[in-house]
N, C-alpha and C positions, 0 to 999 in steps of 0.2 A: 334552405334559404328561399325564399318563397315572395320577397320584394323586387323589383327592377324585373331586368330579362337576362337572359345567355346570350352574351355576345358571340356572332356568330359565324361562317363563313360565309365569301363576298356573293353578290345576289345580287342580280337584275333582273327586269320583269321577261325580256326576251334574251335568251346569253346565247347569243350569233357564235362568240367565241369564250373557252374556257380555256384556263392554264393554270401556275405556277408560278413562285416564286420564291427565291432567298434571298438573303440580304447576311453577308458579314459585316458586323459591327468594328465601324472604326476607334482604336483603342487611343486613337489621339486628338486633341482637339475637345469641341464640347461637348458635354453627356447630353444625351435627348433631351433628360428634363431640363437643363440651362436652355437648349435652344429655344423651346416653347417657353419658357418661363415659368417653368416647378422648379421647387427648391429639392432638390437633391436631397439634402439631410430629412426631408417629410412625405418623397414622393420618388415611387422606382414606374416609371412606364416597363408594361409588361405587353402592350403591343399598339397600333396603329393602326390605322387605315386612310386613304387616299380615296374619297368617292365625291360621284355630281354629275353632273351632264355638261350638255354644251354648250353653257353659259357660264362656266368656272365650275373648279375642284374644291372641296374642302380638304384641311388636316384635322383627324380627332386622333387623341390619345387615350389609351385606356392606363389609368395608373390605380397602383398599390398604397394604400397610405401606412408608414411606417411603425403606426401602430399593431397592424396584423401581420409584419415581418419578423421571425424570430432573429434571432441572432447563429450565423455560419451554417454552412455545409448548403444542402440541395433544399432552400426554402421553401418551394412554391406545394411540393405535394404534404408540406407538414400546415401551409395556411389552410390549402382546399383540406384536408382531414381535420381543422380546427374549426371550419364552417361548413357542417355538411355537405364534403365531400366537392365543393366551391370556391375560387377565389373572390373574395368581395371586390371591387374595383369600381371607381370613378372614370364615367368617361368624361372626356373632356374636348369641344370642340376648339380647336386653338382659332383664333383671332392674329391677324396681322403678321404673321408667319406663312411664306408660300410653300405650302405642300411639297413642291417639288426642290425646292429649297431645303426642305428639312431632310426629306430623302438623300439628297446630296452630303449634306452635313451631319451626319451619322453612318455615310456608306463609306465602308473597304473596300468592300466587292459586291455587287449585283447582280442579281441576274431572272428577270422576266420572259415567260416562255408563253404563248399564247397560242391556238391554235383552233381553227373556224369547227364550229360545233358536227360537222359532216366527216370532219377526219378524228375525233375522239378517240376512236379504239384502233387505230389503223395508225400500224408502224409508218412512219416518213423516212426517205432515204434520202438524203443531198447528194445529188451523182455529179452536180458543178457549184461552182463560188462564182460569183462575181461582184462590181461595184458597182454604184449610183451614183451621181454620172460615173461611167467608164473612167477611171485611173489609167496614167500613164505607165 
């Protein structure tokens, strides 16, 4: 496949700090594409991203159109073998949907880890907890 680009992992020009991330999908409530406004029955979001500076964030979705979806079992590595070795996908910047908004409304569980570019390879140890402000 030799059109568009490889969407890719996250990338800033200077990255102070790198990490991680999961995200379990909430099994109730609306699917992604309702939130942003894909119809479900034409359109599987196969992932996200959250990027911008300091003047606002955008939401883009990257989806599948249900044409190159087969039917049952572990779809995704029978599409990329149906198109060399690639999943075809639409991104999609969404409009009028707040990013972090959407985050919320798709999460079970979360969890972002980040970590300043000078401790990268260097185990970290928590030896105390505390709170901001101090808890009673």
């Amino acid at each position: 496949m030799s059109e568009g680009f490889v969407w890719r992992d996250a990338e800033v020009t200077y990255p102070d700090w790198k990490g991680t991330a999961q995200l379990d999908q909430k099994m109730t409530g609306r699917s992604p594409e309702r939130t942003v406004g894909l119809n479900p029955d034409e359109w599987r979001i196969i992932g996200f991203d959250i990027g911008g500076g300091e003047t606002g964030h955008e939401l883009h979705v990257v989806a599948v159109h249900r044409e190159h979806i087969p039917e049952g079992g572990d779809v995704y590595p029978r599409v990329a073998e149906a198109n060399g070795g690639e999943i075809p996908a639409t991104e999609f910047l969404v409009h009028d949907v707040d990013p972090y908004e959407f985050l919320r409304a798709i999460t079970h569980m979360f969890e972002l880890r980040m970590r300043v570019r000078g401790t990268r390879d260097l185990p970290i140890r928590i030896t105390r907890q505390s709170d901001l402000p101090p808890q009673q």
